[in-house]
mmCIF file as Biopython writes it, N, C-alpha, C and O atoms, coordinates in Angstrom:
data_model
#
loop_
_atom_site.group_PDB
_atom_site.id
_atom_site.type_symbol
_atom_site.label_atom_id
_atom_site.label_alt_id
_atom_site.label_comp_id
_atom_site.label_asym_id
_atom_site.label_entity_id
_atom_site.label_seq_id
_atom_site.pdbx_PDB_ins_code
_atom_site.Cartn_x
_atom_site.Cartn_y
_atom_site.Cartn_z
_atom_site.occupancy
_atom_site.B_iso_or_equiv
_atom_site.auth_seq_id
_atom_site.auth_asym_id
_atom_site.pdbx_PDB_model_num
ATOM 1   N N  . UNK A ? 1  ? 0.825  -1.192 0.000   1.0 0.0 1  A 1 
ATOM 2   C CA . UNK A ? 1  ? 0.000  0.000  0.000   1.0 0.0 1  A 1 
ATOM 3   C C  . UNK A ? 1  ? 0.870  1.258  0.000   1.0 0.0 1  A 1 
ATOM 4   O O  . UNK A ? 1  ? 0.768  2.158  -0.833  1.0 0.0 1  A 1 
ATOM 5   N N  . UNK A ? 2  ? 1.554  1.236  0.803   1.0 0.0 2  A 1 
ATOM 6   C CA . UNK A ? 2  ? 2.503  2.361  0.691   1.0 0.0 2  A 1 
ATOM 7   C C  . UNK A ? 2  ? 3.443  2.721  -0.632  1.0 0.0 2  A 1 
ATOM 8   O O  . UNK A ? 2  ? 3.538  3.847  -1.122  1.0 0.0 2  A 1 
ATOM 9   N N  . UNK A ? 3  ? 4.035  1.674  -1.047  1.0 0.0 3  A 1 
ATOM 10  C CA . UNK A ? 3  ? 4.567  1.915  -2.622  1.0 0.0 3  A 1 
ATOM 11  C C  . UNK A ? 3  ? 3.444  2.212  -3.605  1.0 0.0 3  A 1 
ATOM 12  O O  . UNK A ? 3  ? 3.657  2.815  -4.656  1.0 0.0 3  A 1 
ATOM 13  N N  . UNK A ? 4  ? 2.265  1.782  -3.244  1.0 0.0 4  A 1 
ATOM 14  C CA . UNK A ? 4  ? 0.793  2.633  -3.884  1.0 0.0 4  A 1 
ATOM 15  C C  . UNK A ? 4  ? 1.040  4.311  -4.156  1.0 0.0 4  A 1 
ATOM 16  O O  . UNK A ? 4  ? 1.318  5.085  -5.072  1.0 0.0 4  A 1 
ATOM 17  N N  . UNK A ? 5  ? 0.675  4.301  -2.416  1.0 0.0 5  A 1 
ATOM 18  C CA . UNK A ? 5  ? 0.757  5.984  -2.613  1.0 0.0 5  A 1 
ATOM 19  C C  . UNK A ? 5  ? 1.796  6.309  -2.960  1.0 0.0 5  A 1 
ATOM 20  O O  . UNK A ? 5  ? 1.594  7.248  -3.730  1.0 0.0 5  A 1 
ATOM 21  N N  . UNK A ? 6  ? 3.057  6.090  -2.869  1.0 0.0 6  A 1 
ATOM 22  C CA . UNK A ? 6  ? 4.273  6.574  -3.357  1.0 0.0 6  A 1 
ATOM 23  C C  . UNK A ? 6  ? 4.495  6.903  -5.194  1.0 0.0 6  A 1 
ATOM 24  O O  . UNK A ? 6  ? 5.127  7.733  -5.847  1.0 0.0 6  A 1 
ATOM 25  N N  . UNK A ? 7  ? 3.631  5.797  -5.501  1.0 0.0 7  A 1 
ATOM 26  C CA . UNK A ? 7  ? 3.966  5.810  -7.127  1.0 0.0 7  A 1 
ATOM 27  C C  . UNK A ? 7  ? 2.908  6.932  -7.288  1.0 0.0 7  A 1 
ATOM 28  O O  . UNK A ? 7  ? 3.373  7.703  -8.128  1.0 0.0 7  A 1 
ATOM 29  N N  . UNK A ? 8  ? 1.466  7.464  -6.789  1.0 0.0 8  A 1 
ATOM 30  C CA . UNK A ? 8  ? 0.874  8.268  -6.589  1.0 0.0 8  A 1 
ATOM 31  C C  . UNK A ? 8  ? 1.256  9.217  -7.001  1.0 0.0 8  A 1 
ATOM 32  O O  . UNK A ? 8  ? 1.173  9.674  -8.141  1.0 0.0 8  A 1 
ATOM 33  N N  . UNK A ? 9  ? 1.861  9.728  -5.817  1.0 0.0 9  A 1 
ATOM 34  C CA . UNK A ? 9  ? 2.556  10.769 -5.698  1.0 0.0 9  A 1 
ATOM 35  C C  . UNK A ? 9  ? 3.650  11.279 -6.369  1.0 0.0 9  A 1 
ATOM 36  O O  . UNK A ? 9  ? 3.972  12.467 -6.361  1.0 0.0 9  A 1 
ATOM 37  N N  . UNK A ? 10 ? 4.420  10.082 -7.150  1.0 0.0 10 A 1 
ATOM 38  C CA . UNK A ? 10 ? 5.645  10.432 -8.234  1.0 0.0 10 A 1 
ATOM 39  C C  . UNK A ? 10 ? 4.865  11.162 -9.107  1.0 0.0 10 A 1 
ATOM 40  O O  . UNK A ? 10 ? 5.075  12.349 -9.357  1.0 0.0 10 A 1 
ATOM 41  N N  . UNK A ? 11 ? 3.574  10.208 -9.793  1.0 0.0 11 A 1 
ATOM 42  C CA . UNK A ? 11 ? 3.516  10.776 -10.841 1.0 0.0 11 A 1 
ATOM 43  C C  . UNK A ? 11 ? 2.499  12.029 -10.795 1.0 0.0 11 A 1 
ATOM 44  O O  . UNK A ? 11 ? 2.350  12.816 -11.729 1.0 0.0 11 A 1 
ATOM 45  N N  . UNK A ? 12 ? 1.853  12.084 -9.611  1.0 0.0 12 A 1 
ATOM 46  C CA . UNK A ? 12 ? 1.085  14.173 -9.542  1.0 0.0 12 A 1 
ATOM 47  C C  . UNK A ? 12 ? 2.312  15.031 -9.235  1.0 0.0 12 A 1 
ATOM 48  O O  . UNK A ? 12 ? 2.190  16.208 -9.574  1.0 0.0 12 A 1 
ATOM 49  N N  . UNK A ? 13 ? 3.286  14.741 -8.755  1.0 0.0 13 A 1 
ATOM 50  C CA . UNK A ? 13 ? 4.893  15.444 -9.182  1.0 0.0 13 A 1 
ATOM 51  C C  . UNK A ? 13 ? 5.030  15.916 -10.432 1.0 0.0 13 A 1 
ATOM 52  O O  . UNK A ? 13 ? 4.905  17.081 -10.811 1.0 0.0 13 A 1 
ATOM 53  N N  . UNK A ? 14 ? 5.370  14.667 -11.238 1.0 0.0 14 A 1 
ATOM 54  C CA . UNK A ? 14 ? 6.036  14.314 -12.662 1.0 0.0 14 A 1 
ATOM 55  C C  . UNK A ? 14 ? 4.623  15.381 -13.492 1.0 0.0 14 A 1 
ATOM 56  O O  . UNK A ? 14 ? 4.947  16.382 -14.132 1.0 0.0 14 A 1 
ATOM 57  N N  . UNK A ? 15 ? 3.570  15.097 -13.392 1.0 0.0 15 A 1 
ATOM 58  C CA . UNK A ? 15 ? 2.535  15.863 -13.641 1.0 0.0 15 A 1 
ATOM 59  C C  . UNK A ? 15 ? 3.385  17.756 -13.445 1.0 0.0 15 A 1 
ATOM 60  O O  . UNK A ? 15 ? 3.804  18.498 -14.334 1.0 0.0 15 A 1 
ATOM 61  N N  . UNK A ? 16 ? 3.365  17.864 -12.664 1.0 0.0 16 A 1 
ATOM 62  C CA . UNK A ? 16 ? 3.523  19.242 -12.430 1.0 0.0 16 A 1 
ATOM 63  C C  . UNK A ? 16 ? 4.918  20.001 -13.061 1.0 0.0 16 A 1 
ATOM 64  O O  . UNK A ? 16 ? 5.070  21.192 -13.332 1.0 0.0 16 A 1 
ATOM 65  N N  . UNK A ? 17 ? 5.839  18.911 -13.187 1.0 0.0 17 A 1 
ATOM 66  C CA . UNK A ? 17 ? 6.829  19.351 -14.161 1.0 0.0 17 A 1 
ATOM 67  C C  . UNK A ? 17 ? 7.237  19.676 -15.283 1.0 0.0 17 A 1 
ATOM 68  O O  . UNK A ? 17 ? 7.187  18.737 -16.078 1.0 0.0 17 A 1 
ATOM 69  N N  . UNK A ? 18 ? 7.581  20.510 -15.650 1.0 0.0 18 A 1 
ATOM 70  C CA . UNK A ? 18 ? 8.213  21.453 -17.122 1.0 0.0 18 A 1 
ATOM 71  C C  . UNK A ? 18 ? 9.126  19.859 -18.135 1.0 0.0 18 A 1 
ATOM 72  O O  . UNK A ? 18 ? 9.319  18.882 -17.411 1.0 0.0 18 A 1 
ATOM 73  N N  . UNK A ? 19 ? 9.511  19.738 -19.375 1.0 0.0 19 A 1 
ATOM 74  C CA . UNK A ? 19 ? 10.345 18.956 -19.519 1.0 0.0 19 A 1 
ATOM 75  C C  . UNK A ? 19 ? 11.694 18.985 -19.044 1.0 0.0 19 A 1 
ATOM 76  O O  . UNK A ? 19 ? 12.107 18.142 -18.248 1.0 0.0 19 A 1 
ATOM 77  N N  . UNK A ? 20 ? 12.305 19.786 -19.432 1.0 0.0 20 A 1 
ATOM 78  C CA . UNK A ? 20 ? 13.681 19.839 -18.713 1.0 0.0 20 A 1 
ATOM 79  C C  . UNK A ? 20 ? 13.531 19.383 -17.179 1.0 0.0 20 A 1 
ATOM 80  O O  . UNK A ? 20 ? 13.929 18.233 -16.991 1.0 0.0 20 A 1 
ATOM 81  N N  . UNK A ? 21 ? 13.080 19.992 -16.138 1.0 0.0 21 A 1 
ATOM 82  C CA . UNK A ? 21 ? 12.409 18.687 -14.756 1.0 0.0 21 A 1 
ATOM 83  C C  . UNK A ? 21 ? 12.066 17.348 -14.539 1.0 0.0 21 A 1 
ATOM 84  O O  . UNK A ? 21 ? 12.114 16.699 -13.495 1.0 0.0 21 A 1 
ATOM 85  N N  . UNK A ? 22 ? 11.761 17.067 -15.510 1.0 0.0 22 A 1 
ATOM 86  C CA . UNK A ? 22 ? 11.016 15.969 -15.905 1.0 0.0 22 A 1 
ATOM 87  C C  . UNK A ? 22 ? 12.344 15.218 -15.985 1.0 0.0 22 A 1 
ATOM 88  O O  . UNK A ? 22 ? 12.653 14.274 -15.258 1.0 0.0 22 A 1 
ATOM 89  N N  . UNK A ? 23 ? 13.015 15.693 -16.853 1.0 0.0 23 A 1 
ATOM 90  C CA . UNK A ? 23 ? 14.634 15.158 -17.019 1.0 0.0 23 A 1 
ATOM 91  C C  . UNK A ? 23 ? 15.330 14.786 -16.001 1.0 0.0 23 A 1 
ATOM 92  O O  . UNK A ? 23 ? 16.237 14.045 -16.381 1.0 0.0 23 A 1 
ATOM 93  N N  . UNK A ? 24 ? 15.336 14.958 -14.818 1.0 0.0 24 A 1 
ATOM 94  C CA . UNK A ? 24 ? 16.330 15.104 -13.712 1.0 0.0 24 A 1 
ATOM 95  C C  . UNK A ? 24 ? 15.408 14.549 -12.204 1.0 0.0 24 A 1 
ATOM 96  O O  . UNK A ? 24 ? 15.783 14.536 -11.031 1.0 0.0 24 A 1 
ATOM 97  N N  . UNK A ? 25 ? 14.408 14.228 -12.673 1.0 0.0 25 A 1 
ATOM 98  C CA . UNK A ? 25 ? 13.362 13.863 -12.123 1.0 0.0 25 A 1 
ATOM 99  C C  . UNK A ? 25 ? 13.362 12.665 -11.785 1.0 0.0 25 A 1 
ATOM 100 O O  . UNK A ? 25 ? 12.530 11.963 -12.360 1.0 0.0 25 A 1 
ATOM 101 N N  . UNK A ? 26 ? 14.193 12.053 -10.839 1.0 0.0 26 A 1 
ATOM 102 C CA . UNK A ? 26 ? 13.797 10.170 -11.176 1.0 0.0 26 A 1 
ATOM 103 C C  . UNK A ? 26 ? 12.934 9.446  -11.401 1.0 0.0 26 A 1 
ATOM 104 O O  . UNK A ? 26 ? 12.222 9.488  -10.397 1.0 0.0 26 A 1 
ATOM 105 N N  . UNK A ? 27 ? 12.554 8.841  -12.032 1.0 0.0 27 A 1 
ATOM 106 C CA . UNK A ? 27 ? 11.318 8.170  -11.957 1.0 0.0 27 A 1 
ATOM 107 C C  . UNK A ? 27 ? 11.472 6.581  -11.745 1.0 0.0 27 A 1 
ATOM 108 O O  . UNK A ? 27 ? 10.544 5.788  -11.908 1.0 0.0 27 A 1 
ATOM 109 N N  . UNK A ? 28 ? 12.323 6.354  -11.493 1.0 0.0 28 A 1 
ATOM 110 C CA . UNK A ? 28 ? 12.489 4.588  -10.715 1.0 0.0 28 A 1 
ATOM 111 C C  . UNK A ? 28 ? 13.518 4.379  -10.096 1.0 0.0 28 A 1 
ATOM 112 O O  . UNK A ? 28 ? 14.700 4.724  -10.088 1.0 0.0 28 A 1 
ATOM 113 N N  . UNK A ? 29 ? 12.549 3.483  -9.365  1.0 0.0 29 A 1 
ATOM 114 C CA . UNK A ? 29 ? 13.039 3.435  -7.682  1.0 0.0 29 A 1 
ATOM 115 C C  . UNK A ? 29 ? 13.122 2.052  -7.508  1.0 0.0 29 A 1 
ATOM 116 O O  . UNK A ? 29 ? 12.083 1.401  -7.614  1.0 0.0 29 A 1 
ATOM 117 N N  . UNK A ? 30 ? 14.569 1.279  -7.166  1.0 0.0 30 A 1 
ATOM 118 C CA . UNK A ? 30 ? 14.802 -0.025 -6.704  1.0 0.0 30 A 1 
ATOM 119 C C  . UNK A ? 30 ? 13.467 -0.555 -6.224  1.0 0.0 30 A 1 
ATOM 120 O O  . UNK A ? 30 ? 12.708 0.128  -5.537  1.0 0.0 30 A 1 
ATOM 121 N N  . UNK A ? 31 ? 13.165 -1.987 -6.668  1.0 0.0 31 A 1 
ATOM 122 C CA . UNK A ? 31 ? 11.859 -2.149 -5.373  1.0 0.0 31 A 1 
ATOM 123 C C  . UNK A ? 31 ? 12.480 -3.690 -4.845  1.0 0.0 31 A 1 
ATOM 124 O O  . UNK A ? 31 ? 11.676 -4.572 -4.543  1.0 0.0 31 A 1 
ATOM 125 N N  . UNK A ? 32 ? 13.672 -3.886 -4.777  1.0 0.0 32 A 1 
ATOM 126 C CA . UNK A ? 32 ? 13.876 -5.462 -4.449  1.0 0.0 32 A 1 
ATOM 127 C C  . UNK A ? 32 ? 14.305 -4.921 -2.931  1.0 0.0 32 A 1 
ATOM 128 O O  . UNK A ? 32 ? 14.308 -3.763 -2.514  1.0 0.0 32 A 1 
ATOM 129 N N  . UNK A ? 33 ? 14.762 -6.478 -2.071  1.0 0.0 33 A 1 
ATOM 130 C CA . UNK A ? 33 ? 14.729 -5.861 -1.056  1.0 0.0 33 A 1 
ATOM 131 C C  . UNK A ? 33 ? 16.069 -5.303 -0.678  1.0 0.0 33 A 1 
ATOM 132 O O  . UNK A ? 33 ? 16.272 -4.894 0.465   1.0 0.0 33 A 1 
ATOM 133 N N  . UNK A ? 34 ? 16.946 -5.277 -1.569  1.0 0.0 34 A 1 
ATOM 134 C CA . UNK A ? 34 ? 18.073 -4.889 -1.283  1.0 0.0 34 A 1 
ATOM 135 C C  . UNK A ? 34 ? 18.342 -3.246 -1.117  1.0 0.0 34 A 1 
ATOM 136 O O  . UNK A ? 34 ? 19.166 -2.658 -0.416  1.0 0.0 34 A 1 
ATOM 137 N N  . UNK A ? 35 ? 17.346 -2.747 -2.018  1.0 0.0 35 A 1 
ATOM 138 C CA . UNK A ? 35 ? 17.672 -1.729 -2.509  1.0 0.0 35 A 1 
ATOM 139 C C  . UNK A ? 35 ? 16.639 -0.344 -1.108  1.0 0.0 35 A 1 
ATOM 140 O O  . UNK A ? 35 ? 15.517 0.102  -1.347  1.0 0.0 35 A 1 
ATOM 141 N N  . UNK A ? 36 ? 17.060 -0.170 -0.450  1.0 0.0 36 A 1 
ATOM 142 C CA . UNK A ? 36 ? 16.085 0.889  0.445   1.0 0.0 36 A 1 
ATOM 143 C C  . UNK A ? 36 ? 15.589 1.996  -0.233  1.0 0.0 36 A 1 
ATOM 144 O O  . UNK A ? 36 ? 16.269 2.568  -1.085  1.0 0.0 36 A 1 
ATOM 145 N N  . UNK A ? 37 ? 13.896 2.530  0.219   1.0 0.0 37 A 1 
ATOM 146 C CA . UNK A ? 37 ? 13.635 3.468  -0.198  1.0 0.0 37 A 1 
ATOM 147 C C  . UNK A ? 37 ? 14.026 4.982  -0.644  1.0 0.0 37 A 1 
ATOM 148 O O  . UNK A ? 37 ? 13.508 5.834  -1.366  1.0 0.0 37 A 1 
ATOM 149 N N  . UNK A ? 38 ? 15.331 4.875  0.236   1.0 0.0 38 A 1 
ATOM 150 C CA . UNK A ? 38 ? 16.458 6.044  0.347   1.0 0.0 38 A 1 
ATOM 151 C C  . UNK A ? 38 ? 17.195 6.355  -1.134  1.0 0.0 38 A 1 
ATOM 152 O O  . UNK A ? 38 ? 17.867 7.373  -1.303  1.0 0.0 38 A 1 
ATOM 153 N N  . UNK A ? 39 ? 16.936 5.125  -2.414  1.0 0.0 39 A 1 
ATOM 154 C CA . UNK A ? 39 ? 17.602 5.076  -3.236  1.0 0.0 39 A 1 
ATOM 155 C C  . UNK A ? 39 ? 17.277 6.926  -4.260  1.0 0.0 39 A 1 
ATOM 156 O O  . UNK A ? 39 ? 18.066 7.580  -4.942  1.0 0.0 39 A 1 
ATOM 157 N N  . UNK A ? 40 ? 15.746 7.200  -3.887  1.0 0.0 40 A 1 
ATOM 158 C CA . UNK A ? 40 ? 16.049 8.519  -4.573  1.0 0.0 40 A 1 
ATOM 159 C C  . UNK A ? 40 ? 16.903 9.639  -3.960  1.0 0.0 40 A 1 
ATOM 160 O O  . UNK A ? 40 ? 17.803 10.365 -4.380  1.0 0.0 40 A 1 
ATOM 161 N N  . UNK A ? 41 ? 16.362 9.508  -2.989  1.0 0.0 41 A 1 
ATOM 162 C CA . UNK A ? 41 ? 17.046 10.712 -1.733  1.0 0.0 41 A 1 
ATOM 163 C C  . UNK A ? 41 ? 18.758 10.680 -1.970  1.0 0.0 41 A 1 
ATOM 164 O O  . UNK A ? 41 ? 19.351 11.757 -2.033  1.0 0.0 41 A 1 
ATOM 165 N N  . UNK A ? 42 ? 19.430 9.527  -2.084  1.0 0.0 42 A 1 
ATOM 166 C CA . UNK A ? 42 ? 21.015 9.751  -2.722  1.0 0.0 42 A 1 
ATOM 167 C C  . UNK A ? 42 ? 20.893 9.877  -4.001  1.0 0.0 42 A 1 
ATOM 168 O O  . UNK A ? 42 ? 21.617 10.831 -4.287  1.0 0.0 42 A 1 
ATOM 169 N N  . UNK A ? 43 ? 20.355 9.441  -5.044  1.0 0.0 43 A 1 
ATOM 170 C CA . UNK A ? 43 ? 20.277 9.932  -6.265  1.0 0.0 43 A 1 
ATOM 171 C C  . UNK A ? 43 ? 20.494 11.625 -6.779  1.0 0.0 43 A 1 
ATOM 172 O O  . UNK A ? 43 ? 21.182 12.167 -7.644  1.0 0.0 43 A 1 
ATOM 173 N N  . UNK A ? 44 ? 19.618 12.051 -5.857  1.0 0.0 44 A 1 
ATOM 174 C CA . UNK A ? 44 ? 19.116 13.524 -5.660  1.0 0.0 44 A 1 
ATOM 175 C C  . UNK A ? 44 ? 20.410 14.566 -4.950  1.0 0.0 44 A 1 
ATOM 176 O O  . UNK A ? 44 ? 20.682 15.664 -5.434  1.0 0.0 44 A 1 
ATOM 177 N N  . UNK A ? 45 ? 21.061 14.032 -3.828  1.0 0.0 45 A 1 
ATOM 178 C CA . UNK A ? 45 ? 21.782 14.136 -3.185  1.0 0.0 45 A 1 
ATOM 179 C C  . UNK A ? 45 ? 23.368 14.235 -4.184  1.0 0.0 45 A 1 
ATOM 180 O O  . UNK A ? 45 ? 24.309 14.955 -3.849  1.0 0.0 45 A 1 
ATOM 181 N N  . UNK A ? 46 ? 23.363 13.479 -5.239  1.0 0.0 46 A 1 
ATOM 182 C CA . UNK A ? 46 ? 24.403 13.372 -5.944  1.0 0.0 46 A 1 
ATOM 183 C C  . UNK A ? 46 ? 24.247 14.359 -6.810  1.0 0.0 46 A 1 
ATOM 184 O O  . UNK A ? 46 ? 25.233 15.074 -6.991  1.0 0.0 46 A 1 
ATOM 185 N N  . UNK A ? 47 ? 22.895 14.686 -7.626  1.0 0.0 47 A 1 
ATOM 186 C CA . UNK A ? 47 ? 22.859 15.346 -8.614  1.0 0.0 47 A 1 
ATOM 187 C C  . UNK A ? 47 ? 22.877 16.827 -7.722  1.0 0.0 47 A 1 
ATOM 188 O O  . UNK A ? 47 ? 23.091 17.828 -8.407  1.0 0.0 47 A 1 
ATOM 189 N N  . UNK A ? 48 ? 22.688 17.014 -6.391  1.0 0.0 48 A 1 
ATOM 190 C CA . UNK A ? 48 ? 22.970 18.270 -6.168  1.0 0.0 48 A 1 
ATOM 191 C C  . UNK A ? 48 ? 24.478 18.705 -6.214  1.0 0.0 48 A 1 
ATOM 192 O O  . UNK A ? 48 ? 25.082 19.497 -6.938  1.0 0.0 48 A 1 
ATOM 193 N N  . UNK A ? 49 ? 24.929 17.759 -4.998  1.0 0.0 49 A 1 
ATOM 194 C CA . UNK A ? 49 ? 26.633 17.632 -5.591  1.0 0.0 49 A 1 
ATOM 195 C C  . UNK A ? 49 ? 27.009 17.935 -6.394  1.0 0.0 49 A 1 
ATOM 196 O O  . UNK A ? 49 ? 27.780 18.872 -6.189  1.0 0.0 49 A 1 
ATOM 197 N N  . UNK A ? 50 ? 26.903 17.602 -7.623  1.0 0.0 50 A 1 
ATOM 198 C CA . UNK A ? 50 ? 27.027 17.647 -9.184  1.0 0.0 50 A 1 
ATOM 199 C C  . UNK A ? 50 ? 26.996 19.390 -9.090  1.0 0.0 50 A 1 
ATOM 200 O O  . UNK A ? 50 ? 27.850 20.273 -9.013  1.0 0.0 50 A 1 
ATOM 201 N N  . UNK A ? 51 ? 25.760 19.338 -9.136  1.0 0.0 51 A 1 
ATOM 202 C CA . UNK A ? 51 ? 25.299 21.210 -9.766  1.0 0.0 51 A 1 
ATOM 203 C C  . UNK A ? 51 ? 26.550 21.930 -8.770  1.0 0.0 51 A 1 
ATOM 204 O O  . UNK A ? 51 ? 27.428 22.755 -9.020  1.0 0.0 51 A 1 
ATOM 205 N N  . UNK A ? 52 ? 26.230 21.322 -7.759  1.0 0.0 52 A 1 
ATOM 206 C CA . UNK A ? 52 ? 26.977 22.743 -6.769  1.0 0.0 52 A 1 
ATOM 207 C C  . UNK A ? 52 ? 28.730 22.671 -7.320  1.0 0.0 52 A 1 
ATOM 208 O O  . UNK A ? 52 ? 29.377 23.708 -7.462  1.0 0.0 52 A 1 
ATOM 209 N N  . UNK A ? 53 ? 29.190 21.602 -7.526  1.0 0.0 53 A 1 
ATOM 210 C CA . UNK A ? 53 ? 30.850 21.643 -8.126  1.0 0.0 53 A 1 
ATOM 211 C C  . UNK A ? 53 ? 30.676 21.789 -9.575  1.0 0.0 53 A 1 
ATOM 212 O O  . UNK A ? 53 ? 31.716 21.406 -10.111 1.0 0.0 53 A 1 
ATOM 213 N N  . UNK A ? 54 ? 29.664 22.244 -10.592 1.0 0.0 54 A 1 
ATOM 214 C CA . UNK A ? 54 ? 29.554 22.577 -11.310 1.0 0.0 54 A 1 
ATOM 215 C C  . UNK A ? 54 ? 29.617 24.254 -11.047 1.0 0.0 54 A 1 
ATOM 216 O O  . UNK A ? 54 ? 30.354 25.174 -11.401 1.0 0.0 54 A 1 
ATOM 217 N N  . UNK A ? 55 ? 28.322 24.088 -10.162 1.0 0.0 55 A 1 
ATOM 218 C CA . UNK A ? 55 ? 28.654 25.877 -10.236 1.0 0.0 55 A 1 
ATOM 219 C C  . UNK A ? 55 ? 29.810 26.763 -9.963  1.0 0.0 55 A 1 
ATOM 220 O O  . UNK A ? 55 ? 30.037 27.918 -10.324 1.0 0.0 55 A 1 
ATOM 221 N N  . UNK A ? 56 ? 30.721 25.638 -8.982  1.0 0.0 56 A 1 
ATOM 222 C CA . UNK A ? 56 ? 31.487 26.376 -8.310  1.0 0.0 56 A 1 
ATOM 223 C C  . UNK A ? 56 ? 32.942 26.549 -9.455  1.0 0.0 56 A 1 
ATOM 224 O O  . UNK A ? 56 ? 33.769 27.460 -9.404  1.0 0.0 56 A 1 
ATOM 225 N N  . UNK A ? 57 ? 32.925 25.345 -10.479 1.0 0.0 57 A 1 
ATOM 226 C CA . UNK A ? 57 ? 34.111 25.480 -11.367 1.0 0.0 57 A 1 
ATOM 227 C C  . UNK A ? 57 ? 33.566 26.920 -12.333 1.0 0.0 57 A 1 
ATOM 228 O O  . UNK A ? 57 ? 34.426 27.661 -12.808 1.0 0.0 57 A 1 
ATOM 229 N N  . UNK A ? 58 ? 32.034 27.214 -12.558 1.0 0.0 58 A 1 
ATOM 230 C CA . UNK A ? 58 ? 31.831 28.203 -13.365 1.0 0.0 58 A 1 
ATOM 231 C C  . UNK A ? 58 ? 31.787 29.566 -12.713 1.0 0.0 58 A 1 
ATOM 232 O O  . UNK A ? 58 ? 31.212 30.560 -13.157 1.0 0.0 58 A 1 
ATOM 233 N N  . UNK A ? 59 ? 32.771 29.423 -11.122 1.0 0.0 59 A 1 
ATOM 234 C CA . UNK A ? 59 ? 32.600 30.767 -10.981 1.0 0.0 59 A 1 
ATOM 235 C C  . UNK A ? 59 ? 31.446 31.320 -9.763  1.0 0.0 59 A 1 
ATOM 236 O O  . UNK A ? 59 ? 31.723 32.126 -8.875  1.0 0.0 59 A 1 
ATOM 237 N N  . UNK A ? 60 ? 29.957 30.597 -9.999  1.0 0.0 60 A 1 
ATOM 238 C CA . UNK A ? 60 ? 28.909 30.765 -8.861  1.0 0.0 60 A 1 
ATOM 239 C C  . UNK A ? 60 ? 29.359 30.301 -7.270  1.0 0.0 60 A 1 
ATOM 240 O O  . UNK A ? 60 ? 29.645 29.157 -6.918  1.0 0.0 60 A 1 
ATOM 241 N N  . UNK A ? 61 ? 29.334 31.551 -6.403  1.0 0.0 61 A 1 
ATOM 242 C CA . UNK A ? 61 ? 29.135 31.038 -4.967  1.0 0.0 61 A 1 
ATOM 243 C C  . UNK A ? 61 ? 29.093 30.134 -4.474  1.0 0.0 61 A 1 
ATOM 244 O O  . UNK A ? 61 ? 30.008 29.648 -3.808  1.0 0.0 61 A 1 
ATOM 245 N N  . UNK A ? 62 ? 27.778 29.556 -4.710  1.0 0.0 62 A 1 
ATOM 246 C CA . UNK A ? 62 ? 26.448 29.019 -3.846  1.0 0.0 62 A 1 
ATOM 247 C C  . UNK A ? 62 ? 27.234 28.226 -3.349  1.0 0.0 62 A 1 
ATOM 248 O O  . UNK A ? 62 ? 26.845 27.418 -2.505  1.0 0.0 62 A 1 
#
């Protein structure tokens, strides 16, 4: 039930997103049992990583 609402909720997300969002957007999520629900949350976590040593080689603060 809970991976119910979860897929739910991906896609009234995915709904609300522009394409380029949509892009960067995960849309699958391990479901064996190896794999913990956490698998987007580091996904996400990396691609921020990413942007922020991106920004920072182009110069941006943040």
């Amino acid at each position: 039930m809970t991976m119910a609402i979860y897929d739910q909720s991906k896609g009234r997300i995915r709904a609300m997103l522009n394409d380029e969002q949509k892009k960067k957007y995960s849309a699958d999520v391990p479901r064996d049992d190896l794999a913990p629900a956490q698998a987007d949350l580091k996904h996400w976590m990396g691609l921020q990583e990413s942007k922020r040593r991106q920004d920072q080689a182009e110069g941006d603060p943040k």
